[in-house]
N, C-alpha and C positions, 0 to 999 in steps of 0.2 A: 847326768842326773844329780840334782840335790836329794841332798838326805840330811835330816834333823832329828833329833833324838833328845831324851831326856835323861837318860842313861849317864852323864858324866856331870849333872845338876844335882848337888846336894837334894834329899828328900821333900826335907821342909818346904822347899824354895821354888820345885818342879810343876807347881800350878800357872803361879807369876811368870816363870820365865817361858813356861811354852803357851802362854797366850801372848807374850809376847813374840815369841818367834812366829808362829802358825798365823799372828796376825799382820806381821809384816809380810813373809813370804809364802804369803798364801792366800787367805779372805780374812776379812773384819768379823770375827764372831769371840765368842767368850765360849773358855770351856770352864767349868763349875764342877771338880772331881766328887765323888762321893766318897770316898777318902783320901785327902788332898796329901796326906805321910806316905798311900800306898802308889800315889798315881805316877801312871808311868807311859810315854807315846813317843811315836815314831813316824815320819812323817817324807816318803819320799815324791819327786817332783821332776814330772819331765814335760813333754808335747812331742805330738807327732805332726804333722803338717798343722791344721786348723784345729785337732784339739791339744788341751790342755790334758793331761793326766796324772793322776796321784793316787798313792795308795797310804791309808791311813791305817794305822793298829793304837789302838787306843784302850787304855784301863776304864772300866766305869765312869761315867761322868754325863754331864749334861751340856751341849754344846746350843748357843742361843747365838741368834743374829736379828738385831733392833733395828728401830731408827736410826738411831745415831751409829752405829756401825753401818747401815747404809749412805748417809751424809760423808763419811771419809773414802768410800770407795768413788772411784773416777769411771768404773768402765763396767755396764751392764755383761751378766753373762749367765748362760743357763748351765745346768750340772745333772749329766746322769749318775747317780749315788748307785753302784751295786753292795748290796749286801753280801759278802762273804764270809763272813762267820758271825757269830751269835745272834744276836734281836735286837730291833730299837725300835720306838714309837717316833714318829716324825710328824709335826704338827707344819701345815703348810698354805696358804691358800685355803684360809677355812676347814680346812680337810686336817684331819687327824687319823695316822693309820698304823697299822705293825709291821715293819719288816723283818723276814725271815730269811733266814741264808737263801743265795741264789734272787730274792725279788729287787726289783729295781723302783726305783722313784724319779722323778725329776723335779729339780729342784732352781726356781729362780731368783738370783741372786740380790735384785730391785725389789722384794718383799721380804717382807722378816719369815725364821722359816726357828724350828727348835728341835733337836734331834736330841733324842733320851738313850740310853741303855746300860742294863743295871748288871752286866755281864761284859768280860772283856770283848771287843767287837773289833771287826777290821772289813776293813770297805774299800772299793777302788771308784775315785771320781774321774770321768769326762769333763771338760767344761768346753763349751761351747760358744762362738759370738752369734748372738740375736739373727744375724741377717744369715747366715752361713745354715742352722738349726731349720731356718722359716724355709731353708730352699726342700728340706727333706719333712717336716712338720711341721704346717704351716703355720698353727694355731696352738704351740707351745703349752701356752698360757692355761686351757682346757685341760690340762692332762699334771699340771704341775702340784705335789702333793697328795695324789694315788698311787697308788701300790701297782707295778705288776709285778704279777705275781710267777713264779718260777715254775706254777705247774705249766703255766700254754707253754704249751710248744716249740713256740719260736724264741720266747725270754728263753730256754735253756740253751739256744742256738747262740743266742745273743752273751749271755751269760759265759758262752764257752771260749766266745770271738774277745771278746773284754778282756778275760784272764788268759789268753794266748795270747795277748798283745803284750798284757803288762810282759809277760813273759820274757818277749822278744825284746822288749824295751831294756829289760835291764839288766840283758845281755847282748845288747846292742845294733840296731836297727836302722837298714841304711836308707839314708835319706830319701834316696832318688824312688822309690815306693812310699813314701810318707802321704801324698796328696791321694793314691790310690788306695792305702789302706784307709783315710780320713772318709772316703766317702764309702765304701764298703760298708766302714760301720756303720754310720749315720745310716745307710740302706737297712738295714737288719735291724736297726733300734724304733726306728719308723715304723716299718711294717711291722714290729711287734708291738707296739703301742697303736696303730693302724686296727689290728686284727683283734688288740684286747678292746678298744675303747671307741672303735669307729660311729656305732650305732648309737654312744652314748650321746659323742660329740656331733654327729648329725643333727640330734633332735634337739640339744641345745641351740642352737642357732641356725638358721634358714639359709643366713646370710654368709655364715661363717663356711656353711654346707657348700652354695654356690661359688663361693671366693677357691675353696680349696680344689672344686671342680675345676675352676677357668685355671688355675696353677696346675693343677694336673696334666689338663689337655694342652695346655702351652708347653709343658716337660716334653711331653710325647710326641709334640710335632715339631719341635725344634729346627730339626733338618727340613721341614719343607719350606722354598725359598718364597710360598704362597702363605706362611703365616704371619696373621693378621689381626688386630682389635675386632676387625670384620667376621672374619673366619670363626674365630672364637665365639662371637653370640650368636653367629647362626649354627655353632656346633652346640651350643648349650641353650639353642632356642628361649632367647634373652635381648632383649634390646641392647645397642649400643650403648645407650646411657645408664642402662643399668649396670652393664658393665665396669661401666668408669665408674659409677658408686662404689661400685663393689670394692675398686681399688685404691679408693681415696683416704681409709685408713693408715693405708702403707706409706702415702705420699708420696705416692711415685705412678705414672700414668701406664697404662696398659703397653703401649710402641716401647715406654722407656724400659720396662719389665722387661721386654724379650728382648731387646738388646743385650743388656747386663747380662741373662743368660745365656745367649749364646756367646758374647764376650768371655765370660767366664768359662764356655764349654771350649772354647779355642783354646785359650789362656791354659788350662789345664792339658790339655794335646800336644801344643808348642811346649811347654814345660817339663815334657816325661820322657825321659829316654827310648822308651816304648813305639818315639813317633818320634822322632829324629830323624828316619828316612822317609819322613812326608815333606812337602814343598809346605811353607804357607798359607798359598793362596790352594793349595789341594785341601788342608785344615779350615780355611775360611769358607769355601765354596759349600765343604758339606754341610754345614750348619747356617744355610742359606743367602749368607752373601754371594752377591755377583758381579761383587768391582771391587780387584785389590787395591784401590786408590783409596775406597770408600772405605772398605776394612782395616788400614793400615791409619789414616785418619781417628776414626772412632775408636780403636784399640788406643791408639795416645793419647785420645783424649781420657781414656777410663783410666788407663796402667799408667798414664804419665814418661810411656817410653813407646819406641814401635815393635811391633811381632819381633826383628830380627835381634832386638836388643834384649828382648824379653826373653827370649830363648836361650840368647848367648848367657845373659846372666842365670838363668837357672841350673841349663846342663853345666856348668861349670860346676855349681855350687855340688849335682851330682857326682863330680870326678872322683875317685879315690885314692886319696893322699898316695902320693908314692914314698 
């Protein structure tokens, strides 16, 4: 874990230098103290398999992210901001809202975003990659700069899964569960933005509604070696072609979608010690391949190695140092 601090920066000087640091190792934003003699932050930095995580403590201040701090950044990324202690206003995506301890926001990184609070605050970020976020919500974008809010039910669930992670992080968390807890949460943060804001984002968009349908039902059927672009519009009584519209945002074609995913659902099985005493082609077969010549091929083609190398090099990486 990194850790940064202002604590050993002369007073005066502690504005300048922790934008400078929090901007190198961390994201391109401006923090603007509201008393820049009393300001004071703390800034630690780790990742669990796919996401990023940090936890921030921060004196007063105004934190902004522009143009031109998006022009220096190289790599899109989303961010679940939980609120845990004090209040901030977070202006986002049009949207301007309060967080209160316990709610959460998401926040993405390719639009300017300004986070306020006039009270010391402290907050733990997720960050997320674009394509990895899209597999668990589909539509981001819709939800980026509202508030959930920590009464429903599930935000507390989420809320508790978040600060028992940090927990374990920074007293040290072994690898070889990092992929398994990565998608856990991403489960629980979905379905609680799912359950707050589903009905919203329905009615926003028709298209958006049917796109996250056919992503649904392709999750769900994974394992059947009968799924199909076919299958798909007649399970969501939809033309063929409408189909392929649906997906042409993404750039990526309906056949090539569910490869990737099931690719990915192997990829993840082959990699976890959990599944060590599974064969390969036992790991390939259930997620509907039925030629390990054909699987072994198109895994190389994705991963750029084959299942056996791919294995070997991850449980390793699980071993524990002797």
């Amino acid at each position: 874990m990194d850790v940064y601090s202002t604590s050993h920066v002369p007073p005066g000087t502690r504005a300048i230098y922790w934008n400078q640091v929090y901007s190198s190792r961390f994201a391109q934003v401006t923090f603007n103290p509201l008393d820049r003699e009393e300001f004071e932050a703390e800034l630690k930095v780790d990742h669990v398999g796919d996401l990023g995580i940090a936890r921030v403590h921060s004196k007063p201040t105004d934190i902004e992210r522009t143009r031109s701090h998006i022009d220096l950044s190289s790599r899109r990324l989303f961010s679940f901001v939980l609120q845990l202690r004090g209040s901030a206003v977070f202006s986002h995506y049009g949207h301007e809202t309060t967080l209160e301890e316990g709610d959460f926001t998401l926040c993405d990184n390719a639009r300017p975003h300004r986070l306020r609070f006039t009270g010391a605050a402290d907050f733990i970020i997720l960050r997320v990659d674009p394509d990895v976020l899209r597999t668990y919500l589909p539509h981001p974008e819709r939800v980026c700069g509202l508030r959930l809010p920590a009464r429903e039910a599930f935000t507390t669930a989420a809320a508790t899964m978040v600060q028992s992670l940090w927990d374990q992080v920074e007293h040290g968390l072994p690898s070889k569960f990092a992929s398994m807890i990565t998608r856990s949460m991403l489960d629980v943060l979905s379905t609680s933005y799912a359950i707050a804001f589903d009905p919203w984002i329905a009615e926003s968009s028709a298209v958006g509604a049917r796109r996250a349908a056919a992503r649904q039902f392709i999750e769900a059927h994974l394992k059947d070696p009968d799924l199909s672009p076919g299958m798909v519009a007649r399970a969501l009584r939809i033309s063929p072609r409408y189909l392929r519209m649906l997906f042409v945002p993404d750039r990526e074609t309906v056949s090539a979608y569910i490869l990737r995913r099931r690719l990915e659902e192997c990829a993840r099985q082959i990699a976890s010690p959990l599944w060590s005493g599974r064969t390969l082609t036992d790991i390939a077969f259930q997620y509907g391949f039925n030629s390990a010549a054909h699987f072994t091929r198109v895994f190389g083609d994705h991963f750029g190695m084959t299942p056996r190398q791919y294995r070997k090099a991850h449980l390793a990486r699980a071993l524990p140092l002797s």
